[in-house]
C-alpha positions in Angstrom: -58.2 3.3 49.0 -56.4 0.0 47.3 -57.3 1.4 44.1 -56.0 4.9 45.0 -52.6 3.1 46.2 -52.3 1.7 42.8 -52.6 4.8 41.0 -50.1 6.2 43.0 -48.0 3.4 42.6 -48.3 3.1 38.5 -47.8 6.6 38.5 -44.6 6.5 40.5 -43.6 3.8 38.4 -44.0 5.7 35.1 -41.8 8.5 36.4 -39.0 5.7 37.1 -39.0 4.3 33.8 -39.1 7.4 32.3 -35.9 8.7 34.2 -34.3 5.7 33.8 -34.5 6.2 29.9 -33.6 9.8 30.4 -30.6 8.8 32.4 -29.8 5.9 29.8 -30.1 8.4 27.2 -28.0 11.2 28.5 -25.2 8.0 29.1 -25.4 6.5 25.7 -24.8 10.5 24.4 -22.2 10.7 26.2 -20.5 8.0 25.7 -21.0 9.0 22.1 -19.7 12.6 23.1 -16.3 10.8 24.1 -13.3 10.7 22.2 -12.5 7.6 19.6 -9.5 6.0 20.0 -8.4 3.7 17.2 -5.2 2.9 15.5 -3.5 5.5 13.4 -1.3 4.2 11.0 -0.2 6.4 7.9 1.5 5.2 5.1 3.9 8.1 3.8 5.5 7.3 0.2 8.6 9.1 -1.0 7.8 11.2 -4.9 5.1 8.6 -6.0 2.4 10.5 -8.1 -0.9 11.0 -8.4 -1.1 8.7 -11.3 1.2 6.1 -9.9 -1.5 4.0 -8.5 -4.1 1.1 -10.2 -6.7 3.1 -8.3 -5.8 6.1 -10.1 -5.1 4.8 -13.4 -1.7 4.0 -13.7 -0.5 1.9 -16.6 2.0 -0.9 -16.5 2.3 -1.9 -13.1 -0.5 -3.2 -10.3 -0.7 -2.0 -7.0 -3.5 -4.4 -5.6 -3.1 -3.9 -2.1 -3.1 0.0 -2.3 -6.1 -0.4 -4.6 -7.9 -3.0 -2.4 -7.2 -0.2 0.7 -9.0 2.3 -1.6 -12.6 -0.1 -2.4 -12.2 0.0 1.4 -11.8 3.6 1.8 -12.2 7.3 0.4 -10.1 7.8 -2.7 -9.3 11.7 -2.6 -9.1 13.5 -6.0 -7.6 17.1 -4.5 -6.0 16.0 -1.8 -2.5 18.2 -1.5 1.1 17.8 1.2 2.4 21.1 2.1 5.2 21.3 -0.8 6.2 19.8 -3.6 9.6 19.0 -2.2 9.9 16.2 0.8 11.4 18.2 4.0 9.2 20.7 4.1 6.1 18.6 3.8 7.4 15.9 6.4 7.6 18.8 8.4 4.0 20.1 7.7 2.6 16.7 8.6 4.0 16.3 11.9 3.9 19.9 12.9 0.9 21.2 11.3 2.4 23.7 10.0 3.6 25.3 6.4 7.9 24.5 6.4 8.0 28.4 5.2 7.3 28.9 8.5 10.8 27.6 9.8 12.6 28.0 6.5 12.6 24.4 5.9 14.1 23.0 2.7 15.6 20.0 1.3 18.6 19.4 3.7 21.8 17.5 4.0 22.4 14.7 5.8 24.3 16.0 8.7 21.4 18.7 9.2 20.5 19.8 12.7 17.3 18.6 13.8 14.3 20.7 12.2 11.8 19.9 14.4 13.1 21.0 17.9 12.5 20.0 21.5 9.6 21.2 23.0 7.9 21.7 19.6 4.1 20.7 19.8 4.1 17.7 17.0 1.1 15.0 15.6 3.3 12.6 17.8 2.9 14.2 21.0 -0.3 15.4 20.6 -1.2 11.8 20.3 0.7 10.7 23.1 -2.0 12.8 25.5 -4.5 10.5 24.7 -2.8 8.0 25.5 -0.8 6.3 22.6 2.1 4.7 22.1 3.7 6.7 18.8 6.2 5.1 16.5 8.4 6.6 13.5 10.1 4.0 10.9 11.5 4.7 7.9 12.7 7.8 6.1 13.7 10.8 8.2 15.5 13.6 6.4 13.8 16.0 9.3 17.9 16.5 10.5 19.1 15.4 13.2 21.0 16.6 16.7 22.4 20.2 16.8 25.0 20.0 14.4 27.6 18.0 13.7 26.5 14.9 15.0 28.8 12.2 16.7 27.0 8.8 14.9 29.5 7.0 17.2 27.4 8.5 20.3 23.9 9.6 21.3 22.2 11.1 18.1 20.0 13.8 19.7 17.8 15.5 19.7 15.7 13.2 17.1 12.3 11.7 16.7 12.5 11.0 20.8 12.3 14.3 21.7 9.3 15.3 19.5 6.9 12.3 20.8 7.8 9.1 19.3 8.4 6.9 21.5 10.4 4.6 19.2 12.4 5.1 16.1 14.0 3.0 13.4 15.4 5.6 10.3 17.0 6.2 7.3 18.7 9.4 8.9 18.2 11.5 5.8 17.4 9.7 2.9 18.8 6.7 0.3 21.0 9.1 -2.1 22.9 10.5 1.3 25.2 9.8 3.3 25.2 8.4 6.0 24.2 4.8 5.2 23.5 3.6 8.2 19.9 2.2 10.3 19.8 4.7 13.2 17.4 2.8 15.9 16.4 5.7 18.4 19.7 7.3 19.1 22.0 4.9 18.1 23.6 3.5 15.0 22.6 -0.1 14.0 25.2 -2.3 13.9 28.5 0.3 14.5 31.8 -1.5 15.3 33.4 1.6 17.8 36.7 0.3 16.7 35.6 1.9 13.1 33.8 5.5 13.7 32.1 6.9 11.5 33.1 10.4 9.6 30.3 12.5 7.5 31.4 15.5 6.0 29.3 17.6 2.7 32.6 19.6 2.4 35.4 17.9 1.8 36.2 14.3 1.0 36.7 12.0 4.1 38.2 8.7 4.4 39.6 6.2 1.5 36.5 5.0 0.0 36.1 5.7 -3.9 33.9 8.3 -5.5 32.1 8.0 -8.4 33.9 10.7 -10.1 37.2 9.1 -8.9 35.9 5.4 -10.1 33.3 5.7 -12.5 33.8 1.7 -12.9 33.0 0.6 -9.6 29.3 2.2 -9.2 26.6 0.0 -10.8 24.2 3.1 -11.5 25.0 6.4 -13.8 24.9 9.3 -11.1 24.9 13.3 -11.9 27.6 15.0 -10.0 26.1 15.8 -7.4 25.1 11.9 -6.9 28.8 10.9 -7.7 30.6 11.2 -4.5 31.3 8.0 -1.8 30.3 4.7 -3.4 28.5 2.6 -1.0 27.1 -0.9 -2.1 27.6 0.3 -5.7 25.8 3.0 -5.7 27.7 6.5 -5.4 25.7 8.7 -3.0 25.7 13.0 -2.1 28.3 13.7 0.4 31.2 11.4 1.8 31.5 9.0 4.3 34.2 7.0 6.1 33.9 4.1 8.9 31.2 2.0 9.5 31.4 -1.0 8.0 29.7 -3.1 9.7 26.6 -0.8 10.0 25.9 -0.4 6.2 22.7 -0.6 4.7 22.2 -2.8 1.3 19.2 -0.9 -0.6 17.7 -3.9 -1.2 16.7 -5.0 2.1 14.5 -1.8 3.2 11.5 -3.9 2.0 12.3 -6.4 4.6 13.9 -4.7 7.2 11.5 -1.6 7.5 8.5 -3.6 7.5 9.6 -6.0 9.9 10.3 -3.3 12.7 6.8 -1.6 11.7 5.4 -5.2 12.4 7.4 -5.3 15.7 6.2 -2.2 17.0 2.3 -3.0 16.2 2.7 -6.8 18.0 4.6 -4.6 20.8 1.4 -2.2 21.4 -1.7 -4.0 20.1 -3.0 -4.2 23.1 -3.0 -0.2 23.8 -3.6 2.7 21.3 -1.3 3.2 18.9 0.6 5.8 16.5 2.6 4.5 13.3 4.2 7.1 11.3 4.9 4.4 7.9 7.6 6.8 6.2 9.0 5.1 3.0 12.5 5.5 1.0 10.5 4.4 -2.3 9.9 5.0 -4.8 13.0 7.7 -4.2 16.4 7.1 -6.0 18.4 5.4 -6.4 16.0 2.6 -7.3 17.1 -0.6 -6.0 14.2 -3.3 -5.2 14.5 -6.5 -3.6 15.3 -8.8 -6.6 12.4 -10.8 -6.2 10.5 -7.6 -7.1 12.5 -7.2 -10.4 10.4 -7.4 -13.5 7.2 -7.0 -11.9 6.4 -3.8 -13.7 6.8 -2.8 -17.3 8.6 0.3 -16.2 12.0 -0.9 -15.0 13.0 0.0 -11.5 10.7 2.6 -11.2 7.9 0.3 -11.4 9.1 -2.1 -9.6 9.7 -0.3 -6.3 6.0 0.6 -6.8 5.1 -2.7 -6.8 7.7 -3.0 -3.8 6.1 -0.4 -2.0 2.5 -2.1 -2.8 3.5 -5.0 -1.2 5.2 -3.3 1.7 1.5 -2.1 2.6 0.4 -5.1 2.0 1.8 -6.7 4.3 0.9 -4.3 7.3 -2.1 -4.4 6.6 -2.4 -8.2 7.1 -0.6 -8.4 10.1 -3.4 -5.9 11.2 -5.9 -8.3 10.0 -4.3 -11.5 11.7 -4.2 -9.7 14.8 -7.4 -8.6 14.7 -6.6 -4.4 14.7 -8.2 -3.5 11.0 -11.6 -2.9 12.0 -10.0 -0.3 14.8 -7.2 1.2 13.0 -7.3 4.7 11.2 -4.8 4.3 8.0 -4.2 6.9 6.1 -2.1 6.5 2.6 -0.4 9.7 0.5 2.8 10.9 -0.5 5.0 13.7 0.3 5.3 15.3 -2.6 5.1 14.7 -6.6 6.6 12.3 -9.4 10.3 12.6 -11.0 11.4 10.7 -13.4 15.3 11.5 -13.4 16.6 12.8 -10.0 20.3 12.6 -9.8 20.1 8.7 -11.3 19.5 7.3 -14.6 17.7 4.0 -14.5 15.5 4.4 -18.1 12.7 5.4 -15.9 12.0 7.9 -19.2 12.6 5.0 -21.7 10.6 2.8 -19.8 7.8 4.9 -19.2 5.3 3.5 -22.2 1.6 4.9 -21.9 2.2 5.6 -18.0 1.2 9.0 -16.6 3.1 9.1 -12.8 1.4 12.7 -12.6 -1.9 11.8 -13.9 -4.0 14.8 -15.3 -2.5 17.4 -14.3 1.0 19.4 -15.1 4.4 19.6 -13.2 5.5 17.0 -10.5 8.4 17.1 -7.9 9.7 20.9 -7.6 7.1 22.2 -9.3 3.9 24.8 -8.6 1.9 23.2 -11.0 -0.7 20.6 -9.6 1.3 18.0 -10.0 3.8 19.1 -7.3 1.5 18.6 -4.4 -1.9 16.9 -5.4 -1.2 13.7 -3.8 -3.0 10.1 -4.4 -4.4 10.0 -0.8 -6.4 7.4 0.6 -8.4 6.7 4.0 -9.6 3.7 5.2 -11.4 3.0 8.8 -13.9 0.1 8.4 -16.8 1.0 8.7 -16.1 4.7 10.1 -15.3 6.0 6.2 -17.6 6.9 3.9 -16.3 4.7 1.3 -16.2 5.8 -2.7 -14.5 9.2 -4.0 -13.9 12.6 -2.5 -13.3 15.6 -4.5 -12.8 17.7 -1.4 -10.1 20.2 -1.3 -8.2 19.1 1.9 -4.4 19.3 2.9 -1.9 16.7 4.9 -1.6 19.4 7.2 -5.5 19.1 8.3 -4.9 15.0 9.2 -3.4 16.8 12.6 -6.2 18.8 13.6 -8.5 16.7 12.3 -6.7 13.8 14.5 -7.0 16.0 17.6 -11.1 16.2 17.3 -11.1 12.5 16.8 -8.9 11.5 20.1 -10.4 14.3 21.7 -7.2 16.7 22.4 -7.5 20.5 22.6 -4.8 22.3 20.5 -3.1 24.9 22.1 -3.2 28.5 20.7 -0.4 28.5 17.8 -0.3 24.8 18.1 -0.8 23.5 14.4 -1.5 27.3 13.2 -2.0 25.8 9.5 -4.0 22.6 10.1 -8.1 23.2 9.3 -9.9 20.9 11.4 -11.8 18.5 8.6 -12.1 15.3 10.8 -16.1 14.6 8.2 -14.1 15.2 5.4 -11.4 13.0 6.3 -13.4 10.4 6.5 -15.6 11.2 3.6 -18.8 12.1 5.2 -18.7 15.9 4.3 -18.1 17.4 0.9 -16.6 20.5 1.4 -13.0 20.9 3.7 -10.9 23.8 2.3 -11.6 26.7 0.7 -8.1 27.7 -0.1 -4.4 26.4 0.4 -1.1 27.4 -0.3 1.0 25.5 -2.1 5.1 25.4 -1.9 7.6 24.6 -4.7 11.1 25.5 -4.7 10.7 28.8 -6.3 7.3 30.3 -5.6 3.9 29.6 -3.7 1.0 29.3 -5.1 -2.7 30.1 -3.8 -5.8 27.7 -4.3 -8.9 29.7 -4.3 -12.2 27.5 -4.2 -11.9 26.7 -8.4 -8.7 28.9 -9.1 -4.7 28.6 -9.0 -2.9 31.7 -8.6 0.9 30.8 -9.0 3.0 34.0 -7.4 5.6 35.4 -10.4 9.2 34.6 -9.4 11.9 37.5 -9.6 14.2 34.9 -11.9 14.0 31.4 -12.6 17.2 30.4 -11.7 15.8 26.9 -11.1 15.0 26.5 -15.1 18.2 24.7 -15.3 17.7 22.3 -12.5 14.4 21.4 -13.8 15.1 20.7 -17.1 18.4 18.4 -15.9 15.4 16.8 -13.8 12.4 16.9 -17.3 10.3 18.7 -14.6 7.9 21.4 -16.2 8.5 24.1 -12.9 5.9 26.1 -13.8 7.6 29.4 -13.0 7.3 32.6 -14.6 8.2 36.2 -14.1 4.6 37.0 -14.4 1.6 35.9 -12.2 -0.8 33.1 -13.7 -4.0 32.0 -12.8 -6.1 29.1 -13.9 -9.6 28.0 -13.5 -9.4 24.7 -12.4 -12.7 23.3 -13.4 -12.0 24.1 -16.7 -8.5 23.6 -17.1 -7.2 20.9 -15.1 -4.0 20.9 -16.4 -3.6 24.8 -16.5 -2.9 25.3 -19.8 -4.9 28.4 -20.2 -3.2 31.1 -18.1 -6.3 34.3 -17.1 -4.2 36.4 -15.6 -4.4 39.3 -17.5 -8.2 39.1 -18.4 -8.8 39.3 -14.5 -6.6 41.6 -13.1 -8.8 42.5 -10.2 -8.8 38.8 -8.9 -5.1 38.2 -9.6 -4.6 41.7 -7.1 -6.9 40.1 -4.6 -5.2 36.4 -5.2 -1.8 37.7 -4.2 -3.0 40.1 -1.4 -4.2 37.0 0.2 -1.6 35.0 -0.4 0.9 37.4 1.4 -1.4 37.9 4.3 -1.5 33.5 4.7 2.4 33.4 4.7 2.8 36.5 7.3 0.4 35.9 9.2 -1.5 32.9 8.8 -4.6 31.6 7.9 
């Protein structure tokens, strides 16, 4: 009887230890089933190039902390923004969607705001799991409804799209106005001196460029020669203000101090920071202790600015202990120019450096140049570190963000972004198998290995281009290249394969009516 007891005991006993592995095994998949959390910070630099970088071969300045991020990280090779032109892709990232889509284009500084209330956005996506979402930096997404009051309430802005803090450039450096705007206010503004903007008409007594060629410390085009503000004449005019002026050669400090201020604020919670950079955009104008650190003049140098800029996020991450939890994510919005509106000998100074690396074209144009982006992710011991030749698009980092936090999209939320969360973190090696990309004349359609470039009706942008020594890559017939033969499409086989050029386009039409 005792020894039929015990059987029935051990028995019993085996059946416990067995659920209790089953239940400790159904909790440990679920808790990995549940959504990841960590920092997101992305880094978003203003025309740098795919060759721009030590980690991508550039020649005559060193970018250590970029390239340090990268030995940490996945180094993409075909990694693309939206456009080759910065609004549009800004508005890609954040909205997950093409900028064709809502006619976006380079805009003034007194445009309405882009993005509008009520808009689903990366932001606010982010902020239903829970984190805190910042935006410093760079803008040029417009701003209010329309001729906005900068004396008042600037809205709506990034508040109203899911950051829950903002310190901007409004548009960008070569535009009026020059002024911090810190959520909805102007930094800074005496209200006994209001400010006036106006891309029409010249407002208040300050000189132009045109008017005072002697007083602006940088050669400008015309269309850079209006209101002269701290010596450099700027697009549009500006009167008042004073007293909220920016000098060029405090963003370093200033922009990385308030990114710093908002990671202290929230390192104890989930956090967003949207990094958006003026450099390396002109006018050109590092911090002077950042003067001669490159053999490329001040085109160099704010790439070395920049580098350290990074840098020093990144170590306040590591002092407070956030690295090993924090998504960052590095790119640009859109290719390399050399001579934008400024002349600062960033042709004469140049010397064996390739800003567009391999490949043809750069800012404006629908070469490769114009959107293949150096673009680099780094999440300790998350990424799959080394090199990724995937095809993937800045558009996917929403999408891709959503699986990670665990946030269903909407239907029509982020209609463009591909959901590539492996990729993104280099674990997968296929993403994309095709992407349009936007210049400022056509779109182009990448195919698995080939480039179809739509034919444009007239190149009225020839001009424009060559002003800027930007090969636009525009043509009044359709070109295709095979990109694993000829990176730097060279070799236009248009007309030896009609049939694929008719099925290229065809596709390409259907993508920009009606999606992917």
């Amino acid at each position: 009887m005792i020894k039929k007891i015990s059987i029935v005991a051990s028995t019993l006993l085996t059946l416990m230890q067995i659920n209790n592995a089953q239940a400790a095994g159904a909790e440990a998949q679920a808790s990995n089933d549940k959504p990841t959390k960590p920092n997101v910070v992305i880094f978003y630099i203003d025309d740098l190039g795919y060759g721009d970088l030590g980690s991508y071969g550039a020649i005559g300045v060193e970018t250590p902390s970029v390239d340090k991020l990268a030995q940490q990280g996945v180094r993409f090779t075909d990694a693309h923004s939206s456009a080759a032109t910065c609004t549009p892709s800004r508005y890609s990232l954040l909205t997950g969607e093409h900028g064709f889509r809502n006619n976006a284009a380079i805009l003034p500084g007194d445009a309405p705001a882009l993005i509008r209330p009520g808009k689903a956005t990366l932001p606010s996506m982010l902020k239903k799991a829970g984190y805190q979402t910042a935006v410093v930096g760079k803008w040029h997404l417009g701003l209010g409804n329309g001729n906005v009051d900068w004396n008042g309430d600037v809205s709506p802005g990034p508040l109203d799209i899911g950051f829950d803090y903002s310190f901007l450039l409004p548009a960008t450096g070569d535009r009026v106005p020059t002024v911090y705007l810190e959520n909805t206010r102007v930094v800074n503004l005496d209200k006994n001196d209001p400010i006036t903007v106006s891309y029409k008409e010249k407002v208040g007594t300050r000189p132009t460029r045109l008017e005072r060629p002697d007083l602006a410390r940088i050669v400008a085009d015309d269309q850079h020669s209006e209101t002269i503000i701290n010596g450099v004449s700027r697009i549009g005019t500006m009167a008042g203000g004073e007293s909220a002026l920016w000098v060029d050669e405090d963003f370093p400090d200033v922009f990385t101090d308030k990114a710093i201020d908002f990671i202290r604020a929230n390192k104890n919670k989930p956090f967003f920071l949207f990094h958006s950079y003026h450099d390396i955009h002109v006018p050109r104008l590092p911090n002077p202790r950042f003067k001669g650190k490159s053999k490329m003049g001040p085109r160099g140098d704010a790439i070395v600015q920049m580098d350290w800029m990074v840098g020093k996020v990144i170590n306040e991450l590591e002092q407070l202990g956030l690295k090993e939890n924090t998504l960052i994510i590095f790119t640009s919005d859109n290719g390399p120019v050399l001579t934008d509106g400024y002349d600062d000998q960033a042709i004469e100074l140049l010397g064996e450096h390739k800003p567009w690396g391999p490949f043809r074209g750069g800012k404006y144009s629908a070469f490769e140049a114009g959107t293949r982006m150096p673009t680099i992710v780094s999440w300790p011991g998350n990424t799959q570190n080394g090199v990724s030749d995937v095809l993937i698009s800045q558009m996917d980092i929403y999408a891709s963000l959503a699986k990670l936090v665990g946030v269903p999209l909407a239907k029509g939320e982020a209609q463009d972004s591909e959901e590539h969360l492996s990729a993104l973190l280099g674990k997968k090696e296929h993403a994309r198998v095709e992407l349009v990309e936007e210049s400022v004349a056509t779109n182009s359609l990448r195919f698995n290995q080939w480039k179809y470039i739509a034919p444009v009706k007239n190149n009225n942008v020839a001009a424009f281009l060559a002003h800027k020594n930007i090969e636009g890559g525009f043509s009044q017939s359709p070109q295709l290249y095979d990109l694993n033969k000829d990176i730097n499409e060279q070799n236009n086989l248009a007309d030896k394969n009609p049939q694929l050029v008719k099925k290229l386009q065809r596709r390409l039409t259907e993508i920009v009516t009606s999606g992917y």
